[in-house]
C-alpha positions as CSV (number, residue, x, y, z in Angstrom):
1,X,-3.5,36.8,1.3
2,X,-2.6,40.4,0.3
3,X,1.1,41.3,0.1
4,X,2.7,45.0,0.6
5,X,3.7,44.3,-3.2
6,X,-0.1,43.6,-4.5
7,X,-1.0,46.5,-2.2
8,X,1.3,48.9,-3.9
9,X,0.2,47.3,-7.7
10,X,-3.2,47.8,-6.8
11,X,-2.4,51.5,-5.4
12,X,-0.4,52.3,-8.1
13,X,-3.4,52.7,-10.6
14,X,-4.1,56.3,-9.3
15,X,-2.7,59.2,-10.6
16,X,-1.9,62.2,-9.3
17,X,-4.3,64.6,-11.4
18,X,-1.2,67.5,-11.5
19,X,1.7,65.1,-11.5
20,X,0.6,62.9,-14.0
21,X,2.4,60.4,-12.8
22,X,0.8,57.0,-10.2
23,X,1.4,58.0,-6.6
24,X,3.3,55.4,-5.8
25,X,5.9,56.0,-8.2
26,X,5.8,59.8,-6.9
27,X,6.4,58.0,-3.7
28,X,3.4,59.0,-1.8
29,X,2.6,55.9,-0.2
30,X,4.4,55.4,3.3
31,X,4.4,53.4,6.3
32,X,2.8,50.6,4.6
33,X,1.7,47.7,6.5
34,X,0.1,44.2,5.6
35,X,-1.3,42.4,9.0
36,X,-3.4,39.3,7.2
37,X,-6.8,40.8,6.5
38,X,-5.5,44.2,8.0
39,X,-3.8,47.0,5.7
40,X,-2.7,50.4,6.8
41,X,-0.6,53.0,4.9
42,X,-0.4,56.9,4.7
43,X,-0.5,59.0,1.1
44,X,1.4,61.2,1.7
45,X,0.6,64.3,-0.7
46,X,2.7,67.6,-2.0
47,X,0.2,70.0,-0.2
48,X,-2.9,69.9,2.4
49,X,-4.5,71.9,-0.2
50,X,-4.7,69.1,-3.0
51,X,-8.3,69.5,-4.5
52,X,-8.6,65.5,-4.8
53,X,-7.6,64.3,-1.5
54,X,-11.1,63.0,-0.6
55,X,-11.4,61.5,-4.2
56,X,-7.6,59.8,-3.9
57,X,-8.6,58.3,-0.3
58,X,-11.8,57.0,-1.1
59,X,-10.1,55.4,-4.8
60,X,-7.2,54.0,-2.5
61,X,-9.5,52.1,0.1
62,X,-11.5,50.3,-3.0
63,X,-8.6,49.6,-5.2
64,X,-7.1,47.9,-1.6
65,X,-10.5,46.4,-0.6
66,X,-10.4,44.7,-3.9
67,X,-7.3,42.4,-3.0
68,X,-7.9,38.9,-2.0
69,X,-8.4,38.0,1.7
70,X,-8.3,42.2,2.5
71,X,-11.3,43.1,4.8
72,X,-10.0,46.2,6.5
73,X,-8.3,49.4,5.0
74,X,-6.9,52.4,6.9
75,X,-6.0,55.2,5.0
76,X,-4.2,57.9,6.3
77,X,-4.0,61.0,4.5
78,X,-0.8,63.5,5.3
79,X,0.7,66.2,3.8
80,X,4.6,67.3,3.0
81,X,5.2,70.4,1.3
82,X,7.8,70.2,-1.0
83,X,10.6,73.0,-1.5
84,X,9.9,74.3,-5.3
85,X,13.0,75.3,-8.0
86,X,14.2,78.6,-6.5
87,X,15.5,81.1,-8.1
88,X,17.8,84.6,-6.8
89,X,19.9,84.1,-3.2
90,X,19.1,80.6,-1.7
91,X,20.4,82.1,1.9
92,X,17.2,84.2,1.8
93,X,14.6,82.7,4.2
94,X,16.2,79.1,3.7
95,X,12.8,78.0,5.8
96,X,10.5,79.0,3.3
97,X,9.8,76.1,0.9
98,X,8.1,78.3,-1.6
99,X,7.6,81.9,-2.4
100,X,4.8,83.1,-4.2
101,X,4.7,86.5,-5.9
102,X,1.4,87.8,-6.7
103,X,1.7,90.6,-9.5
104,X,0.0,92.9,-11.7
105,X,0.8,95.0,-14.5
106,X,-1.2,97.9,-13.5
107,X,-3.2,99.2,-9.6
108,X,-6.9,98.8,-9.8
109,X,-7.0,95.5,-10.5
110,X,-7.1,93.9,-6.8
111,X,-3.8,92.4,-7.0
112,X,-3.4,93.0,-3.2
113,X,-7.0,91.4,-2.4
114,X,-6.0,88.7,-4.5
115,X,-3.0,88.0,-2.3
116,X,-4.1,88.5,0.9
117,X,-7.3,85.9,0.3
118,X,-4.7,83.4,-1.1
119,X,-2.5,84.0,1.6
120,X,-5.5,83.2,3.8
121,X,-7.3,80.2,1.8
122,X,-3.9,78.0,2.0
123,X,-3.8,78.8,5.9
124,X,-7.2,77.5,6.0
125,X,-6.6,74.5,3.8
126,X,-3.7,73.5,6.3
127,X,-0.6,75.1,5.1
128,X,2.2,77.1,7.1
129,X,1.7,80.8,5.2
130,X,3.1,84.2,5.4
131,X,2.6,87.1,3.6
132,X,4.8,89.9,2.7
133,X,3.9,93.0,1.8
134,X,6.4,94.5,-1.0
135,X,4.2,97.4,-1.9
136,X,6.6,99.4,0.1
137,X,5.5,102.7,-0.9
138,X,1.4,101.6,-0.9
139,X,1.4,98.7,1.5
140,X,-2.4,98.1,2.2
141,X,-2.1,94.4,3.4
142,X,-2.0,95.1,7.1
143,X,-5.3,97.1,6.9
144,X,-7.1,93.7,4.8
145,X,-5.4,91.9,7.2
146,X,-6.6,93.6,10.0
147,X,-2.9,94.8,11.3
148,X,-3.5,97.9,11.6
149,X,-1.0,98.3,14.8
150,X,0.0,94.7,15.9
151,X,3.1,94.2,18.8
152,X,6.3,93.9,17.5
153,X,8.6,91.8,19.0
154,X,12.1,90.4,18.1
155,X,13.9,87.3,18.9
156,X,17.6,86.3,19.0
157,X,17.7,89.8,16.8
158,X,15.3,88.9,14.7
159,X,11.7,90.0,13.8
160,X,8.9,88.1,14.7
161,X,5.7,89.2,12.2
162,X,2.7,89.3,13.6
163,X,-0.3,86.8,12.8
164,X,-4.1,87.0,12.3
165,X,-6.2,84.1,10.4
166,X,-3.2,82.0,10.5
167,X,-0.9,83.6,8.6
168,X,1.9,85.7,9.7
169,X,2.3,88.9,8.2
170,X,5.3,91.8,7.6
171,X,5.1,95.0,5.5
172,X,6.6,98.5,5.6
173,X,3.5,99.6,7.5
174,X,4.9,98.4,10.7
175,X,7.6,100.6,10.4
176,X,6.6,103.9,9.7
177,X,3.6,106.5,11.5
178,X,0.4,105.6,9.5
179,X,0.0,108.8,7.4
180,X,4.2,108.8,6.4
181,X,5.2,108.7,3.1
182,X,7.7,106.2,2.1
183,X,9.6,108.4,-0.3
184,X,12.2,106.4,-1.4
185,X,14.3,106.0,-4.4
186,X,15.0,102.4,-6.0
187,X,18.6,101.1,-4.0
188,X,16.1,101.7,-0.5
189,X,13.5,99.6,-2.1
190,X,16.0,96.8,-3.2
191,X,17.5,97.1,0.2
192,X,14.2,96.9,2.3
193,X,12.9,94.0,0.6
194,X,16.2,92.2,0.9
195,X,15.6,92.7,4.9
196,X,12.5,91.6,5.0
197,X,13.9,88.1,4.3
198,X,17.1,88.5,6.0
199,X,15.6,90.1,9.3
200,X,12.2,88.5,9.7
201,X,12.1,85.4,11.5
202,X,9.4,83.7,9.4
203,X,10.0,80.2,10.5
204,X,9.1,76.7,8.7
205,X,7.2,78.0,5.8
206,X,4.7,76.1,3.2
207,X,4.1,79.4,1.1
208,X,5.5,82.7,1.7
209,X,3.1,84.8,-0.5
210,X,4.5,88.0,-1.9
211,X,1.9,91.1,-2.5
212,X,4.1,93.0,-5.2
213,X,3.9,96.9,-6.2
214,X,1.8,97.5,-9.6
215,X,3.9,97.4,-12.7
216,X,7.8,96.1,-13.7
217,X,9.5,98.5,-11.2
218,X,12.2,98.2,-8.5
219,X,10.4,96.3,-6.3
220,X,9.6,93.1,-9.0
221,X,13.1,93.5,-10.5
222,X,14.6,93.1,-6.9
223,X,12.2,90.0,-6.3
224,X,13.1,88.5,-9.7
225,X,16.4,89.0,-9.4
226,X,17.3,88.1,-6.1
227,X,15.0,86.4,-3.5
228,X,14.4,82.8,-4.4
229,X,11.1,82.6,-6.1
230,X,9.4,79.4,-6.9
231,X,6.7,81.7,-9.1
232,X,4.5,84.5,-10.2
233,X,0.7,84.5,-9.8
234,X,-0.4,87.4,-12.8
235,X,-3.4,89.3,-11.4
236,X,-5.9,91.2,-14.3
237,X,-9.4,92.6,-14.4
238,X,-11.5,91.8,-17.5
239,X,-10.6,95.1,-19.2
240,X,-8.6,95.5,-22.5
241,X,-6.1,98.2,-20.8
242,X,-5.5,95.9,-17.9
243,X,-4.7,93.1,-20.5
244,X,-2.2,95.7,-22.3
245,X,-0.1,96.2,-19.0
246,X,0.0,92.5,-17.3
247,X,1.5,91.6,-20.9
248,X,3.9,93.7,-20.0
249,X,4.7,92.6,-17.1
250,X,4.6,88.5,-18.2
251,X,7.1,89.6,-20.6
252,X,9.6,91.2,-17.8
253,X,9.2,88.1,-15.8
254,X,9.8,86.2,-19.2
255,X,13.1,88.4,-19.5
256,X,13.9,87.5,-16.0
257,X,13.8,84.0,-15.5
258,X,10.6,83.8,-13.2
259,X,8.2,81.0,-13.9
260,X,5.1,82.4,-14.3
261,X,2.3,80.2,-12.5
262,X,-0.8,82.1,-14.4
263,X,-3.1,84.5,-14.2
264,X,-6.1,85.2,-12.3
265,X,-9.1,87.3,-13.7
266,X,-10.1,89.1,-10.9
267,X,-14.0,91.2,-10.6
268,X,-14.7,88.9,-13.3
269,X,-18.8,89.6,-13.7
270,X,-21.1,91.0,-11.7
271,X,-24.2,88.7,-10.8
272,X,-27.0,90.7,-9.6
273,X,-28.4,89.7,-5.7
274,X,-32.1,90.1,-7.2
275,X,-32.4,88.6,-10.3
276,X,-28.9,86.4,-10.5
277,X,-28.0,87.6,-13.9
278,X,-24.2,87.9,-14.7
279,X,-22.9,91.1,-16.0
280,X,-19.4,91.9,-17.5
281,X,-19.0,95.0,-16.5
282,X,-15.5,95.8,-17.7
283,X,-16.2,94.2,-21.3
284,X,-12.3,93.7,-22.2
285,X,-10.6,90.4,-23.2
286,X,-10.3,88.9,-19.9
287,X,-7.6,86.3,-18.4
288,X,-8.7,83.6,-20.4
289,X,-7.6,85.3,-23.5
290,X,-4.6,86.3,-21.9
291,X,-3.8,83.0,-21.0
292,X,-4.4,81.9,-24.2
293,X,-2.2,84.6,-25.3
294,X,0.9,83.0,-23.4
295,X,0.1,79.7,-22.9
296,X,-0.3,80.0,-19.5
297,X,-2.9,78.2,-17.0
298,X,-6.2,80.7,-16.2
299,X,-6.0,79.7,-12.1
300,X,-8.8,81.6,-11.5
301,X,-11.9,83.8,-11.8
302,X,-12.8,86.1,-9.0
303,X,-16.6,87.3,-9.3
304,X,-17.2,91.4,-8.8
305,X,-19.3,91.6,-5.1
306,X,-19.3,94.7,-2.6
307,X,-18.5,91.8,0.3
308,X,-15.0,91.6,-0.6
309,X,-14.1,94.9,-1.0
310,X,-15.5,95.7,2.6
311,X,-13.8,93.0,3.3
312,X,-10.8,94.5,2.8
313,X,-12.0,97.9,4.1
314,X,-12.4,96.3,7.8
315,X,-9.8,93.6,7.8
316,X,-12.0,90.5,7.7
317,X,-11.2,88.5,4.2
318,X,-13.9,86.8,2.3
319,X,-12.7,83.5,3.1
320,X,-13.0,83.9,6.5
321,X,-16.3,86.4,6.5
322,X,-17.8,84.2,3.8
323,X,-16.0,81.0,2.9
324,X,-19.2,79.8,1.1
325,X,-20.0,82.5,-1.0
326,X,-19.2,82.6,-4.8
327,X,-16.4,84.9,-3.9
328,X,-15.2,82.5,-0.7
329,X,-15.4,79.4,-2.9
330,X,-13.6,81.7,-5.7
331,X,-11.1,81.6,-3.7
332,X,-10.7,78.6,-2.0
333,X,-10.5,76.8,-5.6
334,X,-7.9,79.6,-6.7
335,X,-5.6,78.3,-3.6
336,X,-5.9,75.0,-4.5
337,X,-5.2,75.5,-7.8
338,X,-2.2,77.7,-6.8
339,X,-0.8,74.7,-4.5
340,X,-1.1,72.6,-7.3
341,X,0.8,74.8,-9.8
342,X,3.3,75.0,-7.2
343,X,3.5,71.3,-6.5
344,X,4.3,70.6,-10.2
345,X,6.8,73.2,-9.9
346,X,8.4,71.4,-7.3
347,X,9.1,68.5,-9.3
348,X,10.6,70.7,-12.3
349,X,8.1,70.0,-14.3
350,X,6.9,73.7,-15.2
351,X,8.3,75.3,-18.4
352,X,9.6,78.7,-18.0
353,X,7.9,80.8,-21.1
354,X,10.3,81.1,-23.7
């Protein structure tokens, strides 16, 4: 008969496709039990949005099934986020496992589309999420998120941010009448970002994705330099000025210490709804070059469609308007990918660009 230590041989020929390393090694495999023909463990994986977990099960149970005298296999698969390398004040949201920023060297790109349908696609896929919105003096999330004018409450002196689609949400907006300025010079900035860690009662967090302002201002500076951050998701559209200014602002993250998880090419091409024929509209360099450029993964490629900018006008997000169109799936796939960067981060196994 099967023992736990032919169980774990035999389990120990698959590899984690991030990790690069056998999951039992990693030390995935728990609660493993051998009752004669009966065998019964949990994998236990870095995120609930790993791409292969259907894959891994289903490799596990036939590697298992293959062991002498071993008729029944119950797999169990789980999830356990780990905490990433973080960088800036560690008393800053000590709950959050990993933050997230999503920047962009220039507006017009859909940085903040891009982080709001992240934010949304790991919720879906299982994750704890929040999203903060550090655009303090152009914060748009709420409206994509459909927060236009949510209850705020506190507790033990604390904020609690609102949810919708299973995320919970904070930004500026909140705060202020809906037509106010927010005319603030950089100290306020530094100071209101700081708060929204210190004073926001976020909870257990998976991801705590970070929509950032355009550009290498006050806001990324403070986030780089002092709020932990596990990494930075680049956002660029497929347009040779876009490329110019998110080399910029790799470069400043470079300067500052920030991993830099890659970059997403966002309203990639256009693909006609009559006649299905791809366009590039923008006919610039696009994210794979750049990430060629830097040696830094491509996550991502978001196709160009009306549906999620209206999206966005009316605060329903493609993935949860649309989750199976091209943009929806887009998506999805960029959050898994994401969850994967950030697993591998987790494990200090991500280079900071030099």
């Amino acid at each position: 008969m099967a023992t736990e230590q032919d169980v774990l041989r035999a389990l120990a020929g698959i590899q984690d496709p991030d990790l690069h390393r056998d999951i039992v090694s990693l030390g995935f495999i728990k609660e493993l039990k051998v009752h004669g023909s009966e065998v019964a463990f949990d994998i236990v994986l870095t995120t609930p949005a790993c791409p292969v977990r259907d894959q891994m099960k289903a490799q596990a149970e036939q590697l298992v099934l293959g062991l002498p005298g071993v008729k029944t296999v119950v797999v169990t698969m789980k999830a356990e986020v780990r905490a990433g390398r973080r960088l800036g004040d560690e008393k800053l949201a000590p709950s959050v496992k990993n933050i997230v920023a999503v920047a962009s060297g220039k507006g017009g790109v859909g940085k903040t589309t891009v982080a709001v349908n992240l934010a949304v696609a790991l919720a879906q896929l299982g994750a704890k999420t929040g999203l903060l919105d550090a655009d303090v003096t152009g914060p748009n999330v709420p409206l994509m998120m459909g927060l236009r004018d949510p209850q705020i409450s506190q507790i033990d002196g604390k904020i609690t941010p609102p949810e919708n689609y299973g995320v919970k949400v904070i930004s500026i907006a909140f705060f202020v009448k809906q037509d106010e300025p927010v005319i603030w010079r950089g100290p306020m900035v530094h100071s209101a970002i700081v708060q929204f860690f210190s004073d926001i009662a976020w909870g257990d967090l998976d991801y705590l994705v970070i929509d950032l302002p355009p550009g290498t201002g006050d806001a990324s500076l403070t986030l780089a330099q002092s709020v932990p951050v596990t990494g930075v998701v680049m956002v660029t559209a497929p347009s040779n000025a876009a490329a110019m200014d998110v080399s910029k602002a790799i470069k400043m993250f470079e300067k500052l210490n920030a991993p830099v998880l890659g970059v997403v090419e966002n309203m990639s091409s256009f693909a006609c709804p009559h006649c299905g024929r791809e366009t590039d509209i923008f006919g610039g360099s696009g994210g794979d070059e750049m990430a060629a450029k830097f040696n830094i993964p491509l996550l991502g490629q978001i196709p160009l469609h009306a549906s999620v900018a209206t999206g966005g006008n009316i605060g329903y997000p493609i993935v949860a308007s649309d989750p199976d169109s091209p943009q929806g799936r887009a998506f999805r796939k960029l959050a898994e990918t994401v969850a994967a960067r950030v697993s591998v981060a987790s494990t200090r196994l991500l280079p900071v660009l030099t």
